[in-house]
KOLKENU-914652 format. One record per residue (C-alpha): residue number from 1; residue in three letters; chain; y, z, x. Coordinates in nm, 3 decimals. Layout:
> NUM;ALA;A;Y;Z;X .
...
***
This chain:
> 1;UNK;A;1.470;0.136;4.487 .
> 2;UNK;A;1.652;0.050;4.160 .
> 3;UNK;A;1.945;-0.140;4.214 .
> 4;UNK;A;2.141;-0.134;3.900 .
> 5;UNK;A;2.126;-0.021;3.495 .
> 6;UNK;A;2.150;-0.406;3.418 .
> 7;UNK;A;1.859;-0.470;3.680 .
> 8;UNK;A;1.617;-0.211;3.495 .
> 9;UNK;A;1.758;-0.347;3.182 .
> 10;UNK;A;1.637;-0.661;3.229 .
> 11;UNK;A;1.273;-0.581;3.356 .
> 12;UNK;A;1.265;-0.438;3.043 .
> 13;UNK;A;1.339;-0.718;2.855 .
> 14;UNK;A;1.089;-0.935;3.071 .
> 15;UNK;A;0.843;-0.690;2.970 .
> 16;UNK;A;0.898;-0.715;2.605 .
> 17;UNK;A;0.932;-1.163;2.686 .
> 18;UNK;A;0.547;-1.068;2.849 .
> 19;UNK;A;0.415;-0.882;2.517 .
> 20;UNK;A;0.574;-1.184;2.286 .
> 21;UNK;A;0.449;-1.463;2.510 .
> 22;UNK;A;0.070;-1.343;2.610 .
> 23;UNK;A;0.016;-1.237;2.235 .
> 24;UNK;A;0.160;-1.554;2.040 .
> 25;UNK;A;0.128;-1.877;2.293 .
> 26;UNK;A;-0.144;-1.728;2.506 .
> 27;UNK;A;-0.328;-1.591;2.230 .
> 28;UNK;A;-0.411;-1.252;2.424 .
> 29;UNK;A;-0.493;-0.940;2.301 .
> 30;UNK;A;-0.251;-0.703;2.266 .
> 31;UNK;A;-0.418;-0.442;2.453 .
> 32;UNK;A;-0.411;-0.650;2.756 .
> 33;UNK;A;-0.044;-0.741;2.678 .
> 34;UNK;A;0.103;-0.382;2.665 .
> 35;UNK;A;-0.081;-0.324;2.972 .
> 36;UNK;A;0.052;-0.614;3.197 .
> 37;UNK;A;0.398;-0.523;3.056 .
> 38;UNK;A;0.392;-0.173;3.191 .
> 39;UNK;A;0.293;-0.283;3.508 .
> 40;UNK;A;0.536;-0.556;3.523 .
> 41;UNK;A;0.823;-0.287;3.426 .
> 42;UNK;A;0.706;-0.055;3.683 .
> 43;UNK;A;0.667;-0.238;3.964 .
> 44;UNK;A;0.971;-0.461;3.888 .
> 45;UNK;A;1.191;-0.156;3.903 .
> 46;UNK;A;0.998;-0.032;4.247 .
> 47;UNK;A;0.799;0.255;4.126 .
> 48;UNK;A;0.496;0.234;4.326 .
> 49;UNK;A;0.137;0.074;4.193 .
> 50;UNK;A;-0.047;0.361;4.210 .
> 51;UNK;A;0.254;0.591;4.054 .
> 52;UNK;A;0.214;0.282;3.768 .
> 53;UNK;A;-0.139;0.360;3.720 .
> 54;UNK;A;-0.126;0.702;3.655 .
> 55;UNK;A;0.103;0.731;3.391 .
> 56;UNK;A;-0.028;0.398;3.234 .
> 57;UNK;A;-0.365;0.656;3.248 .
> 58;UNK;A;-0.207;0.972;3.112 .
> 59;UNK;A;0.013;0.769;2.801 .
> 60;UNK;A;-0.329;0.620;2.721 .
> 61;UNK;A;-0.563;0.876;2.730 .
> 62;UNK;A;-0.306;1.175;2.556 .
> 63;UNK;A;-0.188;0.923;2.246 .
> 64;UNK;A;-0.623;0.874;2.158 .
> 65;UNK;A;-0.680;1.272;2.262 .
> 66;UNK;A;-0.457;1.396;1.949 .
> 67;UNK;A;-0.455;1.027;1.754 .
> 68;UNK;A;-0.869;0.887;1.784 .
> 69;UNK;A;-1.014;1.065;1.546 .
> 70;UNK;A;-0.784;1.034;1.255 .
> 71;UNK;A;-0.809;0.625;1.298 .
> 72;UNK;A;-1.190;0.640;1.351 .
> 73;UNK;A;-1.231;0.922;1.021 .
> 74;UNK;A;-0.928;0.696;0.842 .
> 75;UNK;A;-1.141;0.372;0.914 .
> 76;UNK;A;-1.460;0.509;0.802 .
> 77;UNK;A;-1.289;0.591;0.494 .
> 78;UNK;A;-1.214;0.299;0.415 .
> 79;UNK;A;-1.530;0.112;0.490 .
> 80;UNK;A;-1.741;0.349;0.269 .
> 81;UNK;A;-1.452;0.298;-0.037 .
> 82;UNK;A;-1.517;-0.072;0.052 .
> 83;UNK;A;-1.855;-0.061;0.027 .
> 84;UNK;A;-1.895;0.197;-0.265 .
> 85;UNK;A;-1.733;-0.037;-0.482 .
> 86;UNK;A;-1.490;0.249;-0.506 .
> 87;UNK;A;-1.168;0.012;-0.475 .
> 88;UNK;A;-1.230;-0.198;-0.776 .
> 89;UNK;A;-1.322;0.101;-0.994 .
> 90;UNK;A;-0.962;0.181;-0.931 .
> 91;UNK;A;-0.811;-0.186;-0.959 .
> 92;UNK;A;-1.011;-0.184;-1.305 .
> 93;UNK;A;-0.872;0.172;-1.430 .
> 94;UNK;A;-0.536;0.016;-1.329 .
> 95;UNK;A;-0.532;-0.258;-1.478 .
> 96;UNK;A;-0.649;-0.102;-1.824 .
> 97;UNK;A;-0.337;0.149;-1.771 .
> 98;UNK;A;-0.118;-0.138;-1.784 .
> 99;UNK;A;-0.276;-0.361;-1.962 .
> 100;UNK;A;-0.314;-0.789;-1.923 .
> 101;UNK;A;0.015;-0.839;-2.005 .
> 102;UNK;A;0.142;-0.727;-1.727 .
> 103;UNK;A;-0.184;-0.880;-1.469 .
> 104;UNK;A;0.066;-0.909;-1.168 .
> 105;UNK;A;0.227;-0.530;-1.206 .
> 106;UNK;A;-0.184;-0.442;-1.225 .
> 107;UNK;A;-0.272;-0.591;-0.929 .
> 108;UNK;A;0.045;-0.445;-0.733 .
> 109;UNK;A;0.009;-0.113;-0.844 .
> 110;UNK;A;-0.386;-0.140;-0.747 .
> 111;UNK;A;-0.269;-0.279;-0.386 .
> 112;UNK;A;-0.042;0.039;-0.366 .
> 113;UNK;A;-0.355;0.281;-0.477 .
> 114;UNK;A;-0.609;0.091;-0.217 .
> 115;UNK;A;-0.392;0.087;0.044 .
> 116;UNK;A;-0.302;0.432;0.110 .
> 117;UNK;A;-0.633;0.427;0.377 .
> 118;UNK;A;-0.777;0.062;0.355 .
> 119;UNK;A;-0.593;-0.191;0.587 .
> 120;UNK;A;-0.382;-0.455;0.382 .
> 121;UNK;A;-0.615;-0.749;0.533 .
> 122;UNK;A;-0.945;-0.578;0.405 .
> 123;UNK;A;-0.771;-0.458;0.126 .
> 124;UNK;A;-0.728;-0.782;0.011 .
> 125;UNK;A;-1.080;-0.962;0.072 .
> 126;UNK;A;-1.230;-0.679;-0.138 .
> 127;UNK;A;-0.982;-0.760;-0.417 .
> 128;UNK;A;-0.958;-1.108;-0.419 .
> 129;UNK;A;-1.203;-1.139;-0.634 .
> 130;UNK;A;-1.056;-0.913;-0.912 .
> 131;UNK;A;-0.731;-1.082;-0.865 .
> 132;UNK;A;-0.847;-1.382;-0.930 .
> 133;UNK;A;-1.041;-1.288;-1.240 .
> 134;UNK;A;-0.726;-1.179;-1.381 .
> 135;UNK;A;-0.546;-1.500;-1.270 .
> 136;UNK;A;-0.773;-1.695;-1.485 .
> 137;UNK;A;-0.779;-1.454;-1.791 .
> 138;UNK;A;-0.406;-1.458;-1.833 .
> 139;UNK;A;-0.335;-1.763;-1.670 .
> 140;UNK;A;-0.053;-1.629;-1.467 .
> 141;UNK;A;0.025;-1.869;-1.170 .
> 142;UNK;A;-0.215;-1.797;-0.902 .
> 143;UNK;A;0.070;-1.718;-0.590 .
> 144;UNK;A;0.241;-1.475;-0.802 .
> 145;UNK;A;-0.138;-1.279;-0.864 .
> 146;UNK;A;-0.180;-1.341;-0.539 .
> 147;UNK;A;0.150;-1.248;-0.376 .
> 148;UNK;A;0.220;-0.937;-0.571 .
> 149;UNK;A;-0.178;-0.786;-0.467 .
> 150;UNK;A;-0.026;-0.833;-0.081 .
> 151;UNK;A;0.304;-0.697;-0.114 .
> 152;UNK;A;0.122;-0.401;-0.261 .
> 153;UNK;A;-0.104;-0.404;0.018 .
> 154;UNK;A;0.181;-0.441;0.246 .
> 155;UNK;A;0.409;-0.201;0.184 .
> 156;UNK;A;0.216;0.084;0.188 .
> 157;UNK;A;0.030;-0.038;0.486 .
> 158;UNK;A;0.342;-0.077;0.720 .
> 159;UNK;A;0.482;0.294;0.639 .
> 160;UNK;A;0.233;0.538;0.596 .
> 161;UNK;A;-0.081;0.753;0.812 .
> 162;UNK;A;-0.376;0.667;0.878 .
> 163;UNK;A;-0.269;0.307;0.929 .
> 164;UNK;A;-0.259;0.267;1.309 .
> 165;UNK;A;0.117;0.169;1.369 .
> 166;UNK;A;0.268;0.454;1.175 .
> 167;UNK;A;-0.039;0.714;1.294 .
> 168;UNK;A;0.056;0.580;1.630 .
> 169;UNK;A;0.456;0.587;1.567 .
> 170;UNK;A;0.418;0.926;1.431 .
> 171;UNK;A;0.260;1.077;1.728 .
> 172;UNK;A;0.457;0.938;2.009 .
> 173;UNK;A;0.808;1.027;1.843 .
> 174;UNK;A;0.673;1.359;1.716 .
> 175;UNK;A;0.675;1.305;1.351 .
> 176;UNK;A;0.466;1.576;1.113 .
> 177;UNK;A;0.169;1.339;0.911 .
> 178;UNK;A;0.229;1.546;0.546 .
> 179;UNK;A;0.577;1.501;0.561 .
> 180;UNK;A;0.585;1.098;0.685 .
> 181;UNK;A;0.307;1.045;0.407 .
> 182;UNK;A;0.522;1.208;0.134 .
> 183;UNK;A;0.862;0.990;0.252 .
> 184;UNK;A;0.693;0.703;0.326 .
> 185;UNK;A;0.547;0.703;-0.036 .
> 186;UNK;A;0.904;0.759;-0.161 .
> 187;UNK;A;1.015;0.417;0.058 .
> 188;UNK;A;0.684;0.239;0.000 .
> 189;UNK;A;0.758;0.211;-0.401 .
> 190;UNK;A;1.010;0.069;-0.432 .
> 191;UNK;A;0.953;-0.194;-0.192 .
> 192;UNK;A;0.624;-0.273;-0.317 .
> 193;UNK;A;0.769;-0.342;-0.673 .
> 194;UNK;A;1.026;-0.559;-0.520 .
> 195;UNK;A;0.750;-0.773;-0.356 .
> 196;UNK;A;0.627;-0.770;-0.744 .
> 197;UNK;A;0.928;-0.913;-0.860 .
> 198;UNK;A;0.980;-1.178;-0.641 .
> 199;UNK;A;0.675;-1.346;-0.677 .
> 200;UNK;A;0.708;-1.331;-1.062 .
> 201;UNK;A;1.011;-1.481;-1.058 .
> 202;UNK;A;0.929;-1.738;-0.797 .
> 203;UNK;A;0.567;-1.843;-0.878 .
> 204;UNK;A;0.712;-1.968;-1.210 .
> 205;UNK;A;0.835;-2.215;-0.956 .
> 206;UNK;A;0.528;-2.383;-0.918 .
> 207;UNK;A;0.321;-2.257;-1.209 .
> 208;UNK;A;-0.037;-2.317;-1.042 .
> 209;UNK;A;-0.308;-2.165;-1.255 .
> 210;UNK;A;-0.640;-2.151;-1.160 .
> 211;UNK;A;-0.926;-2.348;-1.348 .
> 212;UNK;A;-1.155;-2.133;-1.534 .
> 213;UNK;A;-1.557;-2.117;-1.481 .
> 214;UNK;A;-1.756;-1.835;-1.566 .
> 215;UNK;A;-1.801;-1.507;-1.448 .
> 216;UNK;A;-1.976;-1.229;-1.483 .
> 217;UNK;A;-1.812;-0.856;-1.559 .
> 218;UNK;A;-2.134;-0.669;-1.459 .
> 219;UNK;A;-2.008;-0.654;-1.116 .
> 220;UNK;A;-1.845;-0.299;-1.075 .
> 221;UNK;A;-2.003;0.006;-0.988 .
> 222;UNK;A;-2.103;0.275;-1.196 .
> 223;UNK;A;-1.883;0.559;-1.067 .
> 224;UNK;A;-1.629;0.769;-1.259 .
> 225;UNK;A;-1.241;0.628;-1.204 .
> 226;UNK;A;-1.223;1.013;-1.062 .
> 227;UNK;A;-1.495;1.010;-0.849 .
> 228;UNK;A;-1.322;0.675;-0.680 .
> 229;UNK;A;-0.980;0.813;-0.634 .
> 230;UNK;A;-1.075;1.145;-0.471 .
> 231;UNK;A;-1.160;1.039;-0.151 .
> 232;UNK;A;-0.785;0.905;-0.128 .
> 233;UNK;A;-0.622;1.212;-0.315 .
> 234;UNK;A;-0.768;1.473;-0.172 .
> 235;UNK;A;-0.718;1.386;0.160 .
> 236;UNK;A;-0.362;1.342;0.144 .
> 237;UNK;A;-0.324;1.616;-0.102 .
> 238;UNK;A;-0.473;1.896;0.173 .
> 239;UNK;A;-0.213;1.735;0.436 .
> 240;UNK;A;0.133;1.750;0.198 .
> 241;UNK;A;0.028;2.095;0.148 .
> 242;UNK;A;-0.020;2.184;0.546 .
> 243;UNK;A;0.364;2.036;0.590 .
> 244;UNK;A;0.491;2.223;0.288 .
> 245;UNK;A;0.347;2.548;0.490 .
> 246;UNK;A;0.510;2.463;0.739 .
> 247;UNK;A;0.810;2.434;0.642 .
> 248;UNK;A;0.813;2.739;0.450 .
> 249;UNK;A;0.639;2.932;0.720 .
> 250;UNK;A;0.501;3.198;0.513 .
> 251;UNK;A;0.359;3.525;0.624 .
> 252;UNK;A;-0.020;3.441;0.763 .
> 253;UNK;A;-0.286;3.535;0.535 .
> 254;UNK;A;-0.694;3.392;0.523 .
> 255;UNK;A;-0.568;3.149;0.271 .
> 256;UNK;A;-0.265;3.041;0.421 .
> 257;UNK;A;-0.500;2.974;0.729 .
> 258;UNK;A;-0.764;2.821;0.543 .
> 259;UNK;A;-0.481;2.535;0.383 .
> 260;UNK;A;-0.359;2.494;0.738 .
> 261;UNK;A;-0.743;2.425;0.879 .
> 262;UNK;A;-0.817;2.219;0.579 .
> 263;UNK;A;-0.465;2.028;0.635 .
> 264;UNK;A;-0.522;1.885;0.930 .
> 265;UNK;A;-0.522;1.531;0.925 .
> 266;UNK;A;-0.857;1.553;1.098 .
> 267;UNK;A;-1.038;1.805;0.843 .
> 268;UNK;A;-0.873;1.642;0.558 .
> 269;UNK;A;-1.020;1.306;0.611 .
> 270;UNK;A;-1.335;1.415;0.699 .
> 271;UNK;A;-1.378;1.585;0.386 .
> 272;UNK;A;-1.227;1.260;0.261 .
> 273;UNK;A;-1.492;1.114;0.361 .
> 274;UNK;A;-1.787;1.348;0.247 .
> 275;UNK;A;-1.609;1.266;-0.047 .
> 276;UNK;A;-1.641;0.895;-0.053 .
> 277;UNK;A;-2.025;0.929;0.064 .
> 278;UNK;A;-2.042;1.137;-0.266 .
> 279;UNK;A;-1.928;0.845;-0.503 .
> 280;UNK;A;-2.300;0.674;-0.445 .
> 281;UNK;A;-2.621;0.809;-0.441 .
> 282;UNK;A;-2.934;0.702;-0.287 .
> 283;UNK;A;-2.816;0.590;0.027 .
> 284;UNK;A;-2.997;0.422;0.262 .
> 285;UNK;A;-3.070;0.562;0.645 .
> 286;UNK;A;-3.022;0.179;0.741 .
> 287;UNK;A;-2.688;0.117;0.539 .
> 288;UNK;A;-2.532;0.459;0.641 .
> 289;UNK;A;-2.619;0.338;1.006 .
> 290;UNK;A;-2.445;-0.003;0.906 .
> 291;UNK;A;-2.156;0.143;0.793 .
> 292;UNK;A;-2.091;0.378;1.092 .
> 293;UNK;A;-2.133;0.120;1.311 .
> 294;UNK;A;-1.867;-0.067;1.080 .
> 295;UNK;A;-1.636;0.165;1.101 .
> 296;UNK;A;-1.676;0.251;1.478 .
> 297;UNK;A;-1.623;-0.118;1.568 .
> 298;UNK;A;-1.311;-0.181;1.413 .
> 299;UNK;A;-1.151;0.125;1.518 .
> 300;UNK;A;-1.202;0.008;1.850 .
> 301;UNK;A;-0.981;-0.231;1.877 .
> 302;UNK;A;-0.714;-0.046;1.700 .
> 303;UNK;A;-0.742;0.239;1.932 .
> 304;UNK;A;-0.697;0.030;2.217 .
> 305;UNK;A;-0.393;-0.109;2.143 .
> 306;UNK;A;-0.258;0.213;2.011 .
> 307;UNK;A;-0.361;0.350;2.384 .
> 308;UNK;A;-0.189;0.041;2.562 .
> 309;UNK;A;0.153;0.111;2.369 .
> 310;UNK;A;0.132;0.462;2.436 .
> 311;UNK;A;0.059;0.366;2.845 .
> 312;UNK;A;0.365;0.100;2.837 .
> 313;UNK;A;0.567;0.345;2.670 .
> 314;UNK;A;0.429;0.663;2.945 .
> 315;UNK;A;0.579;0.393;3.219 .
> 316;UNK;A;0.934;0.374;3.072 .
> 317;UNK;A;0.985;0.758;2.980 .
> 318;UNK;A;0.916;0.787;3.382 .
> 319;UNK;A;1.152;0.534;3.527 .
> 320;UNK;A;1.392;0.747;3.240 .
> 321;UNK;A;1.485;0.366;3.067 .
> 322;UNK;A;1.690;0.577;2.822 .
> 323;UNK;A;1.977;0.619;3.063 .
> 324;UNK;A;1.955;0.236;3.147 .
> 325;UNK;A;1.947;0.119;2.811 .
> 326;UNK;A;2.211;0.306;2.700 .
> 327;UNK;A;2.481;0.212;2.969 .
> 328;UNK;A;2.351;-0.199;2.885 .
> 329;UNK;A;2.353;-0.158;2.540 .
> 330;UNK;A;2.641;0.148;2.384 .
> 331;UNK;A;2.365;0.284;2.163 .
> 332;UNK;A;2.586;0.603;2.012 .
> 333;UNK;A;2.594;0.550;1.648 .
> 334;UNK;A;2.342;0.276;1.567 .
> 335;UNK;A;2.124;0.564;1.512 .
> 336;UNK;A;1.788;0.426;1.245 .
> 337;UNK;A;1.945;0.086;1.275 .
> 338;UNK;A;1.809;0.031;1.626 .
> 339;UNK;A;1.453;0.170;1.581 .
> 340;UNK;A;1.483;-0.076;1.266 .
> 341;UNK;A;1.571;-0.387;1.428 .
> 342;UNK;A;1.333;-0.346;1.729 .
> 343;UNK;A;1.084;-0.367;1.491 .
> 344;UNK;A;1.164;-0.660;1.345 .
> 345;UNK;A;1.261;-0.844;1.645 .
> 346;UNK;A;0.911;-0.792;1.722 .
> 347;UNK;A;0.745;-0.843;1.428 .
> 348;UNK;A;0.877;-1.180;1.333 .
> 349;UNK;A;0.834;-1.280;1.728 .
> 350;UNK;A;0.435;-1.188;1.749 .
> 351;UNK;A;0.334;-1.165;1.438 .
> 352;UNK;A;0.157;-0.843;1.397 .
> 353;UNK;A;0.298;-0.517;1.237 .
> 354;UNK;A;0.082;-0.259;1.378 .
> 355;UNK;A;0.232;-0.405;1.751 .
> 356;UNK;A;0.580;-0.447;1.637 .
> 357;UNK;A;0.608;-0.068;1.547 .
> 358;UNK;A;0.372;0.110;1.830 .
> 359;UNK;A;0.587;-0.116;2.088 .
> 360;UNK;A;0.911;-0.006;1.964 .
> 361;UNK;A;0.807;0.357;1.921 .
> 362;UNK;A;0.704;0.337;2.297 .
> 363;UNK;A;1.072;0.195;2.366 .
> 364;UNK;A;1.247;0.433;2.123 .
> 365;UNK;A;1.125;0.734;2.220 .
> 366;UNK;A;1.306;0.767;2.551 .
> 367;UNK;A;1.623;0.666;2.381 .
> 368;UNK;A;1.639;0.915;2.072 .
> 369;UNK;A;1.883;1.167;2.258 .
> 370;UNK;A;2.158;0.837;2.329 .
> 371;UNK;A;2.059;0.708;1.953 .
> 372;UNK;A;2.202;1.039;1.810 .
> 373;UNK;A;1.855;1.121;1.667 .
> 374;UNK;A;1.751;1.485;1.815 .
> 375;UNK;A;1.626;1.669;1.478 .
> 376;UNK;A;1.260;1.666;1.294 .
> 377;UNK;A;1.442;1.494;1.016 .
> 378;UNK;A;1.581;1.251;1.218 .
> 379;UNK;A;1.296;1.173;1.414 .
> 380;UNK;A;1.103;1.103;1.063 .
> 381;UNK;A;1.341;0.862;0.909 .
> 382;UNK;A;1.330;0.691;1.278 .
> 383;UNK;A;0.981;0.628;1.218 .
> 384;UNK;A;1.047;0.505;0.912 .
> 385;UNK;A;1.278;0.302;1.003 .
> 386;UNK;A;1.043;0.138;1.241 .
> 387;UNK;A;0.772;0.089;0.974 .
> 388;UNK;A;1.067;-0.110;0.721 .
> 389;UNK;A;1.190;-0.319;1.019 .
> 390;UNK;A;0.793;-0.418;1.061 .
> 391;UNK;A;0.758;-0.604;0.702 .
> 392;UNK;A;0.985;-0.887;0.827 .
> 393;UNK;A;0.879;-1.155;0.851 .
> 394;UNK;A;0.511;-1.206;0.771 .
> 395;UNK;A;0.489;-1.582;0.814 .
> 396;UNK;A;0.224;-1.836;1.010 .
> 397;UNK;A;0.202;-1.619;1.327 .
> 398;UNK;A;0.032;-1.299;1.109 .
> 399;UNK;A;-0.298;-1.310;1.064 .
> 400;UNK;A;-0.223;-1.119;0.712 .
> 401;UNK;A;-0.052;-1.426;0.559 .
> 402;UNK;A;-0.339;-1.657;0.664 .
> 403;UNK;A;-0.579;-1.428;0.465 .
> 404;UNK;A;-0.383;-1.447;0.168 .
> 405;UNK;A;-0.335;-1.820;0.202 .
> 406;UNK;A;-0.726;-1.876;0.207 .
> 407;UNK;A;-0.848;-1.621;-0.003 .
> 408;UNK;A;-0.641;-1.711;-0.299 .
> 409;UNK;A;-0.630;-2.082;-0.191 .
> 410;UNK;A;-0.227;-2.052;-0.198 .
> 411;UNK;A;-0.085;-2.324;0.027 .
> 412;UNK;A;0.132;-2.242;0.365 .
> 413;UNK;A;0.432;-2.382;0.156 .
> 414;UNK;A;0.437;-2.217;-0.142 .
> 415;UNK;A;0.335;-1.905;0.101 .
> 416;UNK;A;0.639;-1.929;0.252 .
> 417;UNK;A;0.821;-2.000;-0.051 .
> 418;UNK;A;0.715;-1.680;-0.225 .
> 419;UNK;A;0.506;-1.461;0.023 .
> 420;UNK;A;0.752;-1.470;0.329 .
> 421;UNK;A;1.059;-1.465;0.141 .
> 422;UNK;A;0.949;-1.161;-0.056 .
> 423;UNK;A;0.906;-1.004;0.267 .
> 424;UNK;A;1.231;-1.055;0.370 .
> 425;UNK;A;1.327;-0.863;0.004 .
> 426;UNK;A;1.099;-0.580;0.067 .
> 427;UNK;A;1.237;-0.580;0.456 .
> 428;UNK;A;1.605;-0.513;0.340 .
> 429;UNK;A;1.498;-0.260;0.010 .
> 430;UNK;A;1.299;-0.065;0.281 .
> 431;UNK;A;1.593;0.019;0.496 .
> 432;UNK;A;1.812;0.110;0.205 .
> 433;UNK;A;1.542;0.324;0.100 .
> 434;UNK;A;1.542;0.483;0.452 .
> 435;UNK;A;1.918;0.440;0.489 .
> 436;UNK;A;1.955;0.648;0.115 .
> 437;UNK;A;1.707;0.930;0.245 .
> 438;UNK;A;1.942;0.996;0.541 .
> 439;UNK;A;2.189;1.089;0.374 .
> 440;UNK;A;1.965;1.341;0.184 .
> 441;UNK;A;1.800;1.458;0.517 .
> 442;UNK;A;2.067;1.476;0.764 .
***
């Protein structure tokens, strides 16, 4: 039987201590993490093992029934744009918009483009070769190249559908994809460009340039720059126009219900997706097979942990933590702040982003009546919120900064120096992004 507010209160707080210490010192996966954690919550507050187990079943299986096959269609996306050469037919349209004068804004704006459906990490690999192509042309220091591609990368990455944490964020607070795409584009800007100024100003710091040796410009594909971006378009295109529908509510006709089928995050990148197939021809039985087998793999393990949070969260909406929480911790009035600095508590603890905002949607979510957040405007910028308090702070304990660090050979302290400390920048102009869209929305 529970004792005491402060006694639930704290088993939650051991199972948050159990997330941080199995992922970072233990080095075990998340899935397994968020799992033990909702058992350790449940049964520390005396809810019976077997009551555990079946809401740890239900929060896992309903999050992947309505959420698996936007990550598997958004991860096949991106693997065919990867593989298309689709990505640096964009980077190279972009960088002829701006021009080699401005190599760094290039290379951010490209990171931006890409990373509306490829992950930041993969992102990255793919254009590390461009990037560095560019370095050498202009000879603009190598970290700020290199820093301003992943803050690109980055900022779109932490606030936007299909990626898994706000996908995952969005469906367990109750948040409308077209309309967190559209907002999340409005934060993401702005924060990406700050992550572009920072690491101009600071790589003159340490002006490293890198040597130059030939190269070859033979390399991209022979696609149109159209034909590469409408896989990414489209997709999101079909979806703004589902929310706007919605809103609006019009009278039903065949082609309001045509938009609305066509909309759905499902249809939309599936058709993304014929789309991206489309940018190649003569494939391959064997490399089609390759691909899907790609794709399938890595969405595996992001489904899994989206599952886990979802279970770990299904255990605290039943032992009603809201009530707790709020009597330990006066949470009237903090409102987007809390959502925002859950995040980051866990993101700088354990490292990963996609974690850091599934967990604390799982915690949030009971809470939003005692947070003050009870409309569909409020529950967006609370996801929002979660994705800006996820940027900070990417240092040695993300995987993300390591593949910066050895793809562009920038070292862990100039890394920190410009990388980490422009994710502090992009942190704070994230939540005043958020912050200045409440007072529009609410």
């Amino acid at each position: 039987m529970i004792s005491s507010f402060l006694y639930v209160f704290l088993w939650l707080l051991a199972g948050i201590a159990v997330i941080v210490l199995l992922t970072t010192r233990f080095k075990v996966h998340p899935f397994f993490a968020l799992i033990i954690a909702g058992f350790v919550v449940g049964i520390g507050v005396g809810m019976p093992v077997s009551e555990v187990l079946t809401h740890v079943k239900n929060g896992f299986g309903n999050i992947l029934k309505s959420l698996g096959l936007v990550i598997v269609l958004g991860i096949t996306l991106g693997v065919i744009l990867e593989h298309t050469g689709s990505t640096r037919v964009m980077a190279g349209f972009i960088r002829k918009l701006v021009n080699e004068k401005r190599a760094a804004l290039a290379m951010n704006l490209t990171g931006f483009s890409v990373g509306t459906l490829i992950f930041c990490d993969s992102g990255f690999i793919v254009l590390d070769g461009l990037n560095n192509s560019l370095a050498r042309k202009t000879k603009v220091p190598i970290a700020t190249m290199a820093v301003s591609l992943a803050a690109g990368l980055y900022a779109i990455h932490c606030m936007i559908p299909p990626h898994p944490g706000a996908a995952a964020a969005a469906e367990i607070i109750g948040v409308d994809f077209g309309q967190l795409i559209m907002a999340g584009i409005i934060v993401a800007i702005p924060t990406s460009l700050v992550g572009f100024w920072w690491a101009t100003y600071a790589g003159k710091k340490n002006p490293v340039v890198l040597a130059d040796e030939e190269e070859q410009e033979s390399d991209l594909p022979g696609h149109s720059v159209i034909r590469a971006f409408l896989p990414i378009i489209v997709p999101i295109l079909l979806i703004a126009i589902r929310s706007f529908i919605a809103l609006d509510a019009p009278d039903q006709n065949w082609v309001i219900s045509v938009l609305v089928t066509i909309g759905d995050p499902v249809i939309a990148l599936a058709i993304g997706v014929l789309l991206a197939f489309n940018t190649k021809r003569g494939w391959q039985k064997n490399t089609v097979s390759h691909l899907m087998q790609d794709a399938v793999q890595k969405s595996g393990g992001i489904l899994v942990i989206i599952g886990a949070g979802a279970a770990f969260g299904a255990v605290l909406v039943a032992i009603n933590i809201g009530e707790y929480v709020n009597q330990a911790i006066p949470l009237e009035g903090l409102g987007i702040l809390f959502p925002f600095l859950l995040a980051f508590i866990l993101k700088t603890a354990q490292g990963s982003s996609t974690v850091a905002v599934i967990t604390s949607a799982s915690i949030v979510q009971p809470l939003l009546p005692n947070l003050g957040i009870t409309t569909e405007m409020g529950y967006l910028l609370c996801v929002l919120s979660m994705g800006a308090g996820s940027i900070m702070i990417s240092h040695a304990n993300d995987s993300y900064f390591w593949v910066i660090s050895k793809f562009s050979g920038v070292g862990m302290k100039e890394m920190l120096r410009v990388y980490s400390v422009a994710t502090i920048l992009m942190w704070l102009t994230s939540f005043i992004m958020v912050y200045l869209l409440s007072l529009i929305l609410l």
